[in-house]
N, CA and C atoms of all chains as a GROMACS GRO file, in nm:
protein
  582
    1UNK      N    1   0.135  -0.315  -2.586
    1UNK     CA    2   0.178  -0.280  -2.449
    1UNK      C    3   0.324  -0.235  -2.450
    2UNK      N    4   0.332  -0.126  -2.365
    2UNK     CA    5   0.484  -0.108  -2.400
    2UNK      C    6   0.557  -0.146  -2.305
    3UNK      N    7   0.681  -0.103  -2.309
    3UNK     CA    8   0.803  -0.202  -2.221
    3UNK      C    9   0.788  -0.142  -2.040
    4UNK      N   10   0.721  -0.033  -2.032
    4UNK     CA   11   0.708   0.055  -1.924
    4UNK      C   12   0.592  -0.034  -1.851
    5UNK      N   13   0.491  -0.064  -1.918
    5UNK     CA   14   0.384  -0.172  -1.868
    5UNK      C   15   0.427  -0.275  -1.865
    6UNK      N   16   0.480  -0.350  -1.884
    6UNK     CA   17   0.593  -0.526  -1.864
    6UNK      C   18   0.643  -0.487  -1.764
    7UNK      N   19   0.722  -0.378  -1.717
    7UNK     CA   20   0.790  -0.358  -1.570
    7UNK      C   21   0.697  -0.334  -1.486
    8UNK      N   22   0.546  -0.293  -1.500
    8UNK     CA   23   0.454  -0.250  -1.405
    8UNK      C   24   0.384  -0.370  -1.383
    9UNK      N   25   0.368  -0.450  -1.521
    9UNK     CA   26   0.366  -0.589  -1.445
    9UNK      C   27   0.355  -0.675  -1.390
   10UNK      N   28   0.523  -0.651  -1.434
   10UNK     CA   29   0.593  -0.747  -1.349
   10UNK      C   30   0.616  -0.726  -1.177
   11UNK      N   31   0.652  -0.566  -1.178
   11UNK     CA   32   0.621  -0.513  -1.029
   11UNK      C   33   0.481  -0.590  -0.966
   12UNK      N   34   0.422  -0.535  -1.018
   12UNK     CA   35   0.257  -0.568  -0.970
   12UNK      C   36   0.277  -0.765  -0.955
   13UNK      N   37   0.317  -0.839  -1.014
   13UNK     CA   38   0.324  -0.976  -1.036
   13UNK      C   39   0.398  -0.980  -0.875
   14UNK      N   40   0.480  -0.960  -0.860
   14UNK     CA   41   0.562  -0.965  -0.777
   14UNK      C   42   0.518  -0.927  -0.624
   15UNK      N   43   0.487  -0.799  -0.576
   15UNK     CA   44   0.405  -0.720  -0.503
   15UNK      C   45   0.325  -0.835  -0.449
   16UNK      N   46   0.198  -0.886  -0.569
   16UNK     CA   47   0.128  -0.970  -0.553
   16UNK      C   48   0.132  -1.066  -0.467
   17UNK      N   49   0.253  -1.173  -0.511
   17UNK     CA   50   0.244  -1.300  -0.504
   17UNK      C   51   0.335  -1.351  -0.408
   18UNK      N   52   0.388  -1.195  -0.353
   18UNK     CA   53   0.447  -1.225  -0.222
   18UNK      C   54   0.370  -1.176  -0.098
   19UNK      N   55   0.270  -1.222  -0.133
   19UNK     CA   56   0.147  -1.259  -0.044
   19UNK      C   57   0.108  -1.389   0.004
   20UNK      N   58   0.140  -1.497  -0.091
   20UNK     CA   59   0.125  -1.641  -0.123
   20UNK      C   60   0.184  -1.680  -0.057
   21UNK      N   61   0.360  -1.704  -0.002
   21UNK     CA   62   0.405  -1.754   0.100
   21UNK      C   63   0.386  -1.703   0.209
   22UNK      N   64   0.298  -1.599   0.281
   22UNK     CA   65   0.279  -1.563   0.418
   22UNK      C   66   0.150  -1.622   0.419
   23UNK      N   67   0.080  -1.656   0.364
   23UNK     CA   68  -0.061  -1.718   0.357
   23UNK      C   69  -0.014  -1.889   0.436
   24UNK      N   70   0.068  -1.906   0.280
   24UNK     CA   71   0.080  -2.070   0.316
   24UNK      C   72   0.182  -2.108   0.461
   25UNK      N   73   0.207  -2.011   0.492
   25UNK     CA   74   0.338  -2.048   0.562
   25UNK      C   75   0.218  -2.015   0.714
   26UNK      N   76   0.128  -1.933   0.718
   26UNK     CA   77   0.035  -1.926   0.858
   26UNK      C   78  -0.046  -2.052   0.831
   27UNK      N   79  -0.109  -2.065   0.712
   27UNK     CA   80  -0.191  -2.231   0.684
   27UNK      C   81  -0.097  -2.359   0.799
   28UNK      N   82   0.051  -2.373   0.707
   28UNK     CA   83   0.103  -2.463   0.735
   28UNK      C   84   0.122  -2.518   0.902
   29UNK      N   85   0.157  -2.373   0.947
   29UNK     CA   86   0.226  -2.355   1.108
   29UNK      C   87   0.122  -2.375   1.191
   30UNK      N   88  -0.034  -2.310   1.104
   30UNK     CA   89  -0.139  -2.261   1.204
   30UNK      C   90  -0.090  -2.142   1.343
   31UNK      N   91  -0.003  -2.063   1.270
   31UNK     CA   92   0.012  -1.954   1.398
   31UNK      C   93   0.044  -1.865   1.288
   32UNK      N   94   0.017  -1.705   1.381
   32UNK     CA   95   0.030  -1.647   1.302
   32UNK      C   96   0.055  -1.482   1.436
   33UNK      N   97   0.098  -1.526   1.499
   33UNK     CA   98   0.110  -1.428   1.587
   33UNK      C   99   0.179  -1.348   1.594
   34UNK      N  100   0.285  -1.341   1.494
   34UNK     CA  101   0.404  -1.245   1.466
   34UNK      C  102   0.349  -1.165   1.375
   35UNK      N  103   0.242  -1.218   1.333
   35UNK     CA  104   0.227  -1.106   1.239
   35UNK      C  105   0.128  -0.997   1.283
   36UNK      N  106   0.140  -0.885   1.193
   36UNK     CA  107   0.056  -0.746   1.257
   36UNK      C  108  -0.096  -0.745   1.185
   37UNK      N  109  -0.184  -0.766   1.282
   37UNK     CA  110  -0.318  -0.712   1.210
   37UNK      C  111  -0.285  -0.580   1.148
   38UNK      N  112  -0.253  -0.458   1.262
   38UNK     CA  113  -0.225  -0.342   1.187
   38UNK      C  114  -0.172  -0.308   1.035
   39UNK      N  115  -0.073  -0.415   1.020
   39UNK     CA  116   0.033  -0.386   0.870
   39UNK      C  117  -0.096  -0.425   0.779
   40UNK      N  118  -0.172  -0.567   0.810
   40UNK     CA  119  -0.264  -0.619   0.665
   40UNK      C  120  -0.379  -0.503   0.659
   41UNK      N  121  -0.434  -0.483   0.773
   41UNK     CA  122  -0.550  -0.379   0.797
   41UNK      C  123  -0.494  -0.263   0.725
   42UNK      N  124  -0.393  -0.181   0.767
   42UNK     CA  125  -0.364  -0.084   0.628
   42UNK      C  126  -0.325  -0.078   0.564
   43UNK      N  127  -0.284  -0.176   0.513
   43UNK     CA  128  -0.221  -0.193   0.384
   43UNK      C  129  -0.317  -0.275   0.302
   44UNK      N  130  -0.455  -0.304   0.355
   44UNK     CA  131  -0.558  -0.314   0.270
   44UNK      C  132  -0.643  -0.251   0.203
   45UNK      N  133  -0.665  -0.129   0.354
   45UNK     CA  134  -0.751   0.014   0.307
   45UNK      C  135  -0.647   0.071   0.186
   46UNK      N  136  -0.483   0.084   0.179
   46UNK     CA  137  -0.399   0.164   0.104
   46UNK      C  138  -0.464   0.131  -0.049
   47UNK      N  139  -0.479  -0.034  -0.012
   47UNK     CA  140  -0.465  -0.129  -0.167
   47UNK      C  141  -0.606  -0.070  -0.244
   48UNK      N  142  -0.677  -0.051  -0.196
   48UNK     CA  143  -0.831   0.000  -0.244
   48UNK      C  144  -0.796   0.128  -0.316
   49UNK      N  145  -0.715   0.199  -0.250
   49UNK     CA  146  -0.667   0.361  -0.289
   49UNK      C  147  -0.599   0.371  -0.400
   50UNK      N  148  -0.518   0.235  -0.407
   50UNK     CA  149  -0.435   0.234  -0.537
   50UNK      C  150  -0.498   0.210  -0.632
   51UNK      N  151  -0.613   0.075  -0.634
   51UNK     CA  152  -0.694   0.054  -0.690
   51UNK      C  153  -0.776   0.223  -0.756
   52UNK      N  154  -0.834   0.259  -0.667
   52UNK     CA  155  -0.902   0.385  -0.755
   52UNK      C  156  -0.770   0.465  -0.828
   53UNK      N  157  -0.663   0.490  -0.804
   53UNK     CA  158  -0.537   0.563  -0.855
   53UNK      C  159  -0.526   0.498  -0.960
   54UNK      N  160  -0.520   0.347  -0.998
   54UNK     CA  161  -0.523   0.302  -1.111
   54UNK      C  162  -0.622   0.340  -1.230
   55UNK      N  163  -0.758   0.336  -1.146
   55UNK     CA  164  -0.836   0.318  -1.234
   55UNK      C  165  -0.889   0.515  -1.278
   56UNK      N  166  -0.838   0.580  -1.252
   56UNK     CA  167  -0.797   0.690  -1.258
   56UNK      C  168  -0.713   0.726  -1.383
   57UNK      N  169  -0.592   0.687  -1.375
   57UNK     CA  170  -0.533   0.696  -1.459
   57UNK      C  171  -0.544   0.581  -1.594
   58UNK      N  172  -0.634   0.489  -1.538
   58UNK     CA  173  -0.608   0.394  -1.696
   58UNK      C  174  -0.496   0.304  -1.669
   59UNK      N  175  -0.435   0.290  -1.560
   59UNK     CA  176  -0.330   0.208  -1.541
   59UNK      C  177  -0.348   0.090  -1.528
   60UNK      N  178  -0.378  -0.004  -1.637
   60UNK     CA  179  -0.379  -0.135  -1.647
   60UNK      C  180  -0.312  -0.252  -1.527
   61UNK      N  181  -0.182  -0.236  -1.487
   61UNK     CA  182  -0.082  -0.286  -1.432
   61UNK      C  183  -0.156  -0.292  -1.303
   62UNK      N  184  -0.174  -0.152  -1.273
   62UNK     CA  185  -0.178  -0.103  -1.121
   62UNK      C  186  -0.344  -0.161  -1.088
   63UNK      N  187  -0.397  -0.168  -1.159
   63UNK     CA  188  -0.555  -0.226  -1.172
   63UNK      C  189  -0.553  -0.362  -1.104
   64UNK      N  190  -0.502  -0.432  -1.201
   64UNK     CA  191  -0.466  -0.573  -1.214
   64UNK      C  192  -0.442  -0.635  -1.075
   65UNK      N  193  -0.282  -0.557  -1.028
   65UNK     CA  194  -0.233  -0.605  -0.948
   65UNK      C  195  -0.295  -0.633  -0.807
   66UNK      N  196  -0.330  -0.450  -0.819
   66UNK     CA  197  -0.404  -0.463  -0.680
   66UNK      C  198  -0.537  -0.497  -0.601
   67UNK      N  199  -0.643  -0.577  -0.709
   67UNK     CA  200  -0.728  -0.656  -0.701
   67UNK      C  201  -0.696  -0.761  -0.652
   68UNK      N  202  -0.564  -0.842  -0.707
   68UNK     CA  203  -0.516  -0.966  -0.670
   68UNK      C  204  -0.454  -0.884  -0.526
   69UNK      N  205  -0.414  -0.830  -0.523
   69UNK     CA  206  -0.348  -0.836  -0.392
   69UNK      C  207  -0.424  -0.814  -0.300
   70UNK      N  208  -0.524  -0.707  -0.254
   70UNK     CA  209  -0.651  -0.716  -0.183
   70UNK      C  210  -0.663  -0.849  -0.173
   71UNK      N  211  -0.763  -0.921  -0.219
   71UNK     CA  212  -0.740  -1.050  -0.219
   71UNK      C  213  -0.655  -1.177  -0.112
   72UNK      N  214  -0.537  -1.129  -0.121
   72UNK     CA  215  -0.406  -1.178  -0.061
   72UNK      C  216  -0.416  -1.182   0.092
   73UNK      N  217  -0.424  -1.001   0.066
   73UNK     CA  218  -0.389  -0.917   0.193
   73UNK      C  219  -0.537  -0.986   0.275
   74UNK      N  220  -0.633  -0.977   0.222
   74UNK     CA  221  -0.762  -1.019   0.319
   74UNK      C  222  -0.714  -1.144   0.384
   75UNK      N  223  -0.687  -1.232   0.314
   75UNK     CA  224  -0.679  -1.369   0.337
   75UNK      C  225  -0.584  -1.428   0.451
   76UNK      N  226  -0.439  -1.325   0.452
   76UNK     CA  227  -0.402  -1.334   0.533
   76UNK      C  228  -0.481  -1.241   0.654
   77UNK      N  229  -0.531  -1.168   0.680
   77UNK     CA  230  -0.597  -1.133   0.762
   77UNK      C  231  -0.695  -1.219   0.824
   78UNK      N  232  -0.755  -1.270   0.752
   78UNK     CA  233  -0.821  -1.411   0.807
   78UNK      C  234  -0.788  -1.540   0.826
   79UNK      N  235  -0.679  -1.594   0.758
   79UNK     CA  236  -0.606  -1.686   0.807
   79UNK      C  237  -0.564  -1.608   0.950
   80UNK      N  238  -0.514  -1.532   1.020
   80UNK     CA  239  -0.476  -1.437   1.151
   80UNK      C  240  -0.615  -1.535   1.260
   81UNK      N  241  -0.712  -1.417   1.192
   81UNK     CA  242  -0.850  -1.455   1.274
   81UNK      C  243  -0.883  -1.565   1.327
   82UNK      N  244  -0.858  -1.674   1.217
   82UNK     CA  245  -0.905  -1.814   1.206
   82UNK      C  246  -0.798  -1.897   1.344
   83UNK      N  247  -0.672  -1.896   1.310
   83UNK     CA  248  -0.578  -1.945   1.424
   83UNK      C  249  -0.594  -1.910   1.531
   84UNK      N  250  -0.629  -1.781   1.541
   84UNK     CA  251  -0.566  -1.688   1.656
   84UNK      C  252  -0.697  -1.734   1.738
   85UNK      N  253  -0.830  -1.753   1.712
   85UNK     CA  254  -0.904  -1.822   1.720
   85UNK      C  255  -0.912  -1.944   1.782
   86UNK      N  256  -0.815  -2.062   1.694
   86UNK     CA  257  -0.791  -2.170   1.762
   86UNK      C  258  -0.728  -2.158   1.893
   87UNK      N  259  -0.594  -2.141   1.911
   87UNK     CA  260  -0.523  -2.114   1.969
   87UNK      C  261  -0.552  -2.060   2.105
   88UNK      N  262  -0.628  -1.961   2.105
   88UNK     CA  263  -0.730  -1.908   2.246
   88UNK      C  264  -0.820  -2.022   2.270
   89UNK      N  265  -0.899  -2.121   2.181
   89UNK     CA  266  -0.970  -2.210   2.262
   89UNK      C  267  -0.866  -2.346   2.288
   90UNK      N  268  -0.738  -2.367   2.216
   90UNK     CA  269  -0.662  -2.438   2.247
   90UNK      C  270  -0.616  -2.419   2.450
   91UNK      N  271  -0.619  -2.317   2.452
   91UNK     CA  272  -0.551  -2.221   2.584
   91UNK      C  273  -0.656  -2.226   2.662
   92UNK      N  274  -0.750  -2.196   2.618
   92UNK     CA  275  -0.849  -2.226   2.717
   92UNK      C  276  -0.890  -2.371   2.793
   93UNK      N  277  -0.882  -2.503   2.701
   93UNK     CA  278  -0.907  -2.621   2.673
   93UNK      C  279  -0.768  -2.650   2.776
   94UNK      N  280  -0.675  -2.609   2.772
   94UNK     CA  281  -0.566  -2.625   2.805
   94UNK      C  282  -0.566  -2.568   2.961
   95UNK      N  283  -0.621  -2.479   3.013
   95UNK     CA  284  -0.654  -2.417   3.140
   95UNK      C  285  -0.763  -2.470   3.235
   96UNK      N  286  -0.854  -2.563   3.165
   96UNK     CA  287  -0.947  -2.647   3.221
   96UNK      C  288  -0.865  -2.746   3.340
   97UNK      N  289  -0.936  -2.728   3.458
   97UNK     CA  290  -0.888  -2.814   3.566
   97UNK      C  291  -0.848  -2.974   3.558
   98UNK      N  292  -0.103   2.012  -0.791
   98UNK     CA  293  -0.110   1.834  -0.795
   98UNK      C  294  -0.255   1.816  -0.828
   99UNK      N  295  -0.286   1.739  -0.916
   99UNK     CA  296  -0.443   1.705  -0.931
   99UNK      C  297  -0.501   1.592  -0.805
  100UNK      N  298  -0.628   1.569  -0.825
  100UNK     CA  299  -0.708   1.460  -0.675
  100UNK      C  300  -0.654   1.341  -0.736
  101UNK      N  301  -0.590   1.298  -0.853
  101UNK     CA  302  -0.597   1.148  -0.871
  101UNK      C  303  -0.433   1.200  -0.819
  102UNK      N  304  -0.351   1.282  -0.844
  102UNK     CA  305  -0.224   1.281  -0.742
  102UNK      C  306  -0.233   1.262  -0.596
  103UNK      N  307  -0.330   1.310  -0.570
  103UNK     CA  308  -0.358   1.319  -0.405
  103UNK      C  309  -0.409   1.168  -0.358
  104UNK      N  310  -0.449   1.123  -0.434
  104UNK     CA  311  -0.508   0.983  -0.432
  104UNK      C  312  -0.430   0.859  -0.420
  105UNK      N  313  -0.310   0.888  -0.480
  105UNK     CA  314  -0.209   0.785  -0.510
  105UNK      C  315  -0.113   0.831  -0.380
  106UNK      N  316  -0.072   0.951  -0.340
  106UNK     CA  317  -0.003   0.976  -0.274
  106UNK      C  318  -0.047   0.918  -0.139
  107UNK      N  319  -0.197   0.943  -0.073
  107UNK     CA  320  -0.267   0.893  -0.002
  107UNK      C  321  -0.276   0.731   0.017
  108UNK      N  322  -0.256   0.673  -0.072
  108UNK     CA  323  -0.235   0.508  -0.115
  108UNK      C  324  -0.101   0.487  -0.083
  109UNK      N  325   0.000   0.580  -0.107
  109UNK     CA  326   0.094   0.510  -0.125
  109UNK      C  327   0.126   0.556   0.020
  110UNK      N  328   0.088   0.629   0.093
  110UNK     CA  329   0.102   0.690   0.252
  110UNK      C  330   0.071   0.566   0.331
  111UNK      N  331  -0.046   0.504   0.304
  111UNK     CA  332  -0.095   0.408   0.389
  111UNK      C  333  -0.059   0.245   0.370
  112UNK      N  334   0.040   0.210   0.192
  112UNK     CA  335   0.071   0.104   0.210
  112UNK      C  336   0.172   0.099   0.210
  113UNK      N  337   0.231   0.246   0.299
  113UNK     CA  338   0.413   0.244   0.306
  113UNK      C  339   0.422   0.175   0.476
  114UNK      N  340   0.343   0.318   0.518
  114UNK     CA  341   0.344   0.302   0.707
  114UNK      C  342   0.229   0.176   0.737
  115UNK      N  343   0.243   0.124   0.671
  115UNK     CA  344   0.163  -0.026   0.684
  115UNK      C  345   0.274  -0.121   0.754
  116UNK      N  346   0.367  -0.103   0.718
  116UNK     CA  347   0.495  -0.147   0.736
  116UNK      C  348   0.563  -0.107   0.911
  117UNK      N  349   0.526   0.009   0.920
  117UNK     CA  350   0.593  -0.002   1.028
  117UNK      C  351   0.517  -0.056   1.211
  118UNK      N  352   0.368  -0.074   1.223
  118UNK     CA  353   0.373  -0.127   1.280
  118UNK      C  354   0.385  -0.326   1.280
  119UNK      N  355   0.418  -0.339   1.193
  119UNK     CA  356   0.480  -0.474   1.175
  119UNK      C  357   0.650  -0.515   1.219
  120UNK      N  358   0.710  -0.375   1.213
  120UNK     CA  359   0.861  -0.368   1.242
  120UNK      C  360   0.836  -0.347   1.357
  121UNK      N  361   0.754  -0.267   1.453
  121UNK     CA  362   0.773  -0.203   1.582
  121UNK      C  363   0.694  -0.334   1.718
  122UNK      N  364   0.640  -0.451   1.597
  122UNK     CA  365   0.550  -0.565   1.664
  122UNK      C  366   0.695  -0.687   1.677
  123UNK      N  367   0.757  -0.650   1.552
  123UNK     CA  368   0.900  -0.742   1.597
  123UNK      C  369   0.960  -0.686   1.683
  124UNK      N  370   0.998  -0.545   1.690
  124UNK     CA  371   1.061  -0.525   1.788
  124UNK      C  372   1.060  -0.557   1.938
  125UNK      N  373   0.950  -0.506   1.963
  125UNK     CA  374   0.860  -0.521   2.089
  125UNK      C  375   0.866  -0.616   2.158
  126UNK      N  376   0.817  -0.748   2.081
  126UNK     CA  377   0.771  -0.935   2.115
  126UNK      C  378   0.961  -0.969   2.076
  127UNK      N  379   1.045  -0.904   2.002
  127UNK     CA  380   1.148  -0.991   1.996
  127UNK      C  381   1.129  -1.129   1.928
  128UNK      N  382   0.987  -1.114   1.852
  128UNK     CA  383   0.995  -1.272   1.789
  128UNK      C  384   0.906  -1.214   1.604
  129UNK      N  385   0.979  -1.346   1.526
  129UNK     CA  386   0.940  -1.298   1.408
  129UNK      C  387   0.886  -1.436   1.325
  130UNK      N  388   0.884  -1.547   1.409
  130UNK     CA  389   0.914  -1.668   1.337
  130UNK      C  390   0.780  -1.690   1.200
  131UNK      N  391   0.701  -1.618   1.253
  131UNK     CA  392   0.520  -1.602   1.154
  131UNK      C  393   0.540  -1.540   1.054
  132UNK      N  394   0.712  -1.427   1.025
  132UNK     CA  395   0.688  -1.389   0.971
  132UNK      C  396   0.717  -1.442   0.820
  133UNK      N  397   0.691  -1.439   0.691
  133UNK     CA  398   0.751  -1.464   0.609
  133UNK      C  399   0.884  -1.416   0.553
  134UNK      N  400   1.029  -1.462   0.510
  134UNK     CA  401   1.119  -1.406   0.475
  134UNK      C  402   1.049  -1.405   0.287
  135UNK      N  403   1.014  -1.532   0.303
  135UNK     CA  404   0.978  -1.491   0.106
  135UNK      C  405   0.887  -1.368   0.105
  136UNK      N  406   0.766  -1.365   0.138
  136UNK     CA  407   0.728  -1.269   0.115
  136UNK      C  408   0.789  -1.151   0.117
  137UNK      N  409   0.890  -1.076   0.209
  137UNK     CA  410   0.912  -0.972   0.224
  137UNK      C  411   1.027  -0.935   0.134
  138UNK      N  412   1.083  -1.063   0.129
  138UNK     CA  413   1.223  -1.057  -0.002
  138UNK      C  414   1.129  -1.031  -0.110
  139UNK      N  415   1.036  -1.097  -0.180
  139UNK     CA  416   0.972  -1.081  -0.303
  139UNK      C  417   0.921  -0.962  -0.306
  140UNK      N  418   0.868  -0.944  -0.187
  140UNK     CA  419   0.822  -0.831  -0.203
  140UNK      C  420   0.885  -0.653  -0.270
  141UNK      N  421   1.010  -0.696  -0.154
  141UNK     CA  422   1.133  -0.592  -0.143
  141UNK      C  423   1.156  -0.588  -0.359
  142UNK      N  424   1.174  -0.676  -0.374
  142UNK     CA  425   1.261  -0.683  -0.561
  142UNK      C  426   1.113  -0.670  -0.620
  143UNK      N  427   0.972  -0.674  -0.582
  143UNK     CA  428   0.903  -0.587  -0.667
  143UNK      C  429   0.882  -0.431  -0.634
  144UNK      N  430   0.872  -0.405  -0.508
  144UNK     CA  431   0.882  -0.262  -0.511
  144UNK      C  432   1.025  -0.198  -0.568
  145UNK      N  433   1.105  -0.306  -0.599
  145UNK     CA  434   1.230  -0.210  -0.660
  145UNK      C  435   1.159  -0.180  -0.829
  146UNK      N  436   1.087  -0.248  -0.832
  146UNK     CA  437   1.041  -0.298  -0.992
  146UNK      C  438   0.932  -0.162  -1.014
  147UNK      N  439   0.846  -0.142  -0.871
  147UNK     CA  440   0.755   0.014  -0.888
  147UNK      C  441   0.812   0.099  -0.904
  148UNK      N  442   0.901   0.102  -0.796
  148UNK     CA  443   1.010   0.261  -0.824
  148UNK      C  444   1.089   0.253  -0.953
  149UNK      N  445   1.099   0.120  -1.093
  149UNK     CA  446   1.142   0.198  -1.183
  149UNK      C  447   1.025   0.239  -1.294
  150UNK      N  448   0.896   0.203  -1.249
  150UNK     CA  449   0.746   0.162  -1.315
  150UNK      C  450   0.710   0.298  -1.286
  151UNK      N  451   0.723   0.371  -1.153
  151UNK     CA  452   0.726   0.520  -1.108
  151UNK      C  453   0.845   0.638  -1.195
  152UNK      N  454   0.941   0.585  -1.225
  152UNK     CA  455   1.021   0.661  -1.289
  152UNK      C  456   1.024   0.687  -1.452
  153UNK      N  457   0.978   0.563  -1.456
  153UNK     CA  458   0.937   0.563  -1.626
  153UNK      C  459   0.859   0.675  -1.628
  154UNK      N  460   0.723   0.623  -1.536
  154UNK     CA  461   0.604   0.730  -1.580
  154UNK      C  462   0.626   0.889  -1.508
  155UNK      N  463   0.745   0.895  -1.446
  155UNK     CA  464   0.721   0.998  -1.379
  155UNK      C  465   0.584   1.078  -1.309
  156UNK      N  466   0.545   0.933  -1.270
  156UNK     CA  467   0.453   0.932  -1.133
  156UNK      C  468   0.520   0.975  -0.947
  157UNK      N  469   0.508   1.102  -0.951
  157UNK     CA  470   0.599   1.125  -0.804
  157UNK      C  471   0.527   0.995  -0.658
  158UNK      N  472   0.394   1.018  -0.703
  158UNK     CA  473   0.323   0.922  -0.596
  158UNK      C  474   0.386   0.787  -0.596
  159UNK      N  475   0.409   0.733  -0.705
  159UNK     CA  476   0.481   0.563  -0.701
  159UNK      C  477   0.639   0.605  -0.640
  160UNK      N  478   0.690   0.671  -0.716
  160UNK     CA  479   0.844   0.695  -0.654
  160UNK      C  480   0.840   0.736  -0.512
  161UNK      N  481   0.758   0.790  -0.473
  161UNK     CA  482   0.811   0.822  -0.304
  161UNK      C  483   0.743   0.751  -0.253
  162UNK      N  484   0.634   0.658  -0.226
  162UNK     CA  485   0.594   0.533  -0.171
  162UNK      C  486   0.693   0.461  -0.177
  163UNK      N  487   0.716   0.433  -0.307
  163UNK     CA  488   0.817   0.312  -0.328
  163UNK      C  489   0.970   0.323  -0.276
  164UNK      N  490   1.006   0.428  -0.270
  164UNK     CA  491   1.147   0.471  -0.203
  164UNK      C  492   1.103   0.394  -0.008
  165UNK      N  493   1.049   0.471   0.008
  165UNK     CA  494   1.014   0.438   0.133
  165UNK      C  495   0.938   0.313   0.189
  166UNK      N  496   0.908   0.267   0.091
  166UNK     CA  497   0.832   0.115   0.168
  166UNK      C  498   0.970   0.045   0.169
  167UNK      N  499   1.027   0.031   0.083
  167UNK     CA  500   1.186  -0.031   0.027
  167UNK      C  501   1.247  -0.113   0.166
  168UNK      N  502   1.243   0.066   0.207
  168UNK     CA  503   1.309   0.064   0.338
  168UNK      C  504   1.290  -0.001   0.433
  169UNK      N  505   1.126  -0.004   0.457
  169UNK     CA  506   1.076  -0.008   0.548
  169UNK      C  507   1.065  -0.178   0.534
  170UNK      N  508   1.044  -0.270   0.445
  170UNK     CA  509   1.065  -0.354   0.386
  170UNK      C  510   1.127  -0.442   0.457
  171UNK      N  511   1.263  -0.372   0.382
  171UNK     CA  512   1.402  -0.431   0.445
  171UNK      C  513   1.448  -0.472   0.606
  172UNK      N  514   1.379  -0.343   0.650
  172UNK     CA  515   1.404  -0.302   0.835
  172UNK      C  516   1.317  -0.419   0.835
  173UNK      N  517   1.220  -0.484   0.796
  173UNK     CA  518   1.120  -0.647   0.864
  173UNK      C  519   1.221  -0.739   0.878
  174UNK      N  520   1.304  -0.724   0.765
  174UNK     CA  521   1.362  -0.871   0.693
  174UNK      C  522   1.517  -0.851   0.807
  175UNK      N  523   1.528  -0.734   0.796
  175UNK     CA  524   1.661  -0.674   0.902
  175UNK      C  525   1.657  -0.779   1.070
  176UNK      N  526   1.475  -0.694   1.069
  176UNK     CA  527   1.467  -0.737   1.250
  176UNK      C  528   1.416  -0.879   1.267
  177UNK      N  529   1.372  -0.946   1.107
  177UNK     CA  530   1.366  -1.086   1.158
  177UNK      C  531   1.461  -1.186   1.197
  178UNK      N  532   1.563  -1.154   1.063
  178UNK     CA  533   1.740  -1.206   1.068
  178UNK      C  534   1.798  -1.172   1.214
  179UNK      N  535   1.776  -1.036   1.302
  179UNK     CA  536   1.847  -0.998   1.417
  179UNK      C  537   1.758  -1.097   1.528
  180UNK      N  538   1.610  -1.108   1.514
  180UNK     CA  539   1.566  -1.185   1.645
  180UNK      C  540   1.562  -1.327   1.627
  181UNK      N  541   1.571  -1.420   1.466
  181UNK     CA  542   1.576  -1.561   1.482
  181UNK      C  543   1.725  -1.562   1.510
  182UNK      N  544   1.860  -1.485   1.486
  182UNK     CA  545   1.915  -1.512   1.562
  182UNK      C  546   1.981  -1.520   1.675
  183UNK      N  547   1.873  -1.422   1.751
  183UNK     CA  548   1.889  -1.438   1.904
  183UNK      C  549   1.827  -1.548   1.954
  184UNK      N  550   1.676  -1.611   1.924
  184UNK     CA  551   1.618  -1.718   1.931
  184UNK      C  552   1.743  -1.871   1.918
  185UNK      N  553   1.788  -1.875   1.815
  185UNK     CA  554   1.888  -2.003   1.765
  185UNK      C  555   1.958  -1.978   1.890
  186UNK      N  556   2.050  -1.888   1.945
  186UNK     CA  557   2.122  -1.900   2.040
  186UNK      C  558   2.109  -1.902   2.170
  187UNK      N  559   1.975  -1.900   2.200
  187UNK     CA  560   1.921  -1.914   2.320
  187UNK      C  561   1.880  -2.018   2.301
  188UNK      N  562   1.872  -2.082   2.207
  188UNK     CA  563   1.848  -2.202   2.221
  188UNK      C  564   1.904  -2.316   2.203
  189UNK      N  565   2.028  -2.288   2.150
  189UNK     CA  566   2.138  -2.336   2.191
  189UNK      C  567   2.211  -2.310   2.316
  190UNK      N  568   2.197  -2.231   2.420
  190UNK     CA  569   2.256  -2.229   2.535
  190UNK      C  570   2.141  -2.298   2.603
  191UNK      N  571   1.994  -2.293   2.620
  191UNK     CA  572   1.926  -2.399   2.686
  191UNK      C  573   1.984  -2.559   2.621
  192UNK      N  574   2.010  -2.543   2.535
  192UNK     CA  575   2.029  -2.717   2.507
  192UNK      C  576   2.172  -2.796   2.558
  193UNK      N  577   2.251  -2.684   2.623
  193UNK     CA  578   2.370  -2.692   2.736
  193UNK      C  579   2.333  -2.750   2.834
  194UNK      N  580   2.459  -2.912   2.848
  194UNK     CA  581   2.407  -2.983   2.938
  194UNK      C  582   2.413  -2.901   3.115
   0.00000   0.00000   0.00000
């Protein structure tokens, strides 16, 4: 592997796994309302695109990464769902006479 | 440009402006607290890591995604720092006896 793939990576490592604290950090809070469906929603369809761009070129890195990150990106999208979820029957529960 | 150029460029179109309705959702609500600062910091120092993973390979599609998500990146981490600290100080003037 050459030194050009260690930086792609490591990019890709990175990219990744700063997915992991917006996950845990909506887990923890259980809210998640600041965040944009829009941004995960396209930037999930993007991640698929890269995915074929990788696998296009043979790009190991870019393969790798963006499987795991799909992944990520879903999850926070459904961690979203899941609260946002609560939270409306919290409100509702909460609006009861 | 070949279709696997058009492909990446297309990828990298949609997981740049992925970004901005997430900046224009802080703006808007004035609140960011859901959002992650790790993620977007980690994030920010691996896309610095694509754009040199793009330059190695002299991939134009990684370099101009990556120039521009950077940015766009940053402007999250910008408007979260500008609205938690309008939040802290409003909430410190409610806590005025």
């Amino acid at each position: 592997m050459t030194s050009v793939d260690w930086i792609g990576l490591l990019a890709g490592a990175l990219t990744t796994i700063a997915f992991v604290p917006q996950a845990i950090k909506i887990w923890v809070t259980k809210s998640a309302d600041d965040v944009s469906y829009l941004m995960f929603g396209i930037f999930s369809v993007g991640i698929v695109l890269w995915l074929a761009y990788g696998i296009a070129l043979g790009a190991m890195p870019i393969i790798v990464a963006n499987v795991v990150t799909l992944v990520l990106s879903v999850l926070v999208i459904a961690l979203k769902v899941r609260y946002s979820g609560r939270r409306w029957k919290r409100d509702q529960e909460t609006d009861l006479p």
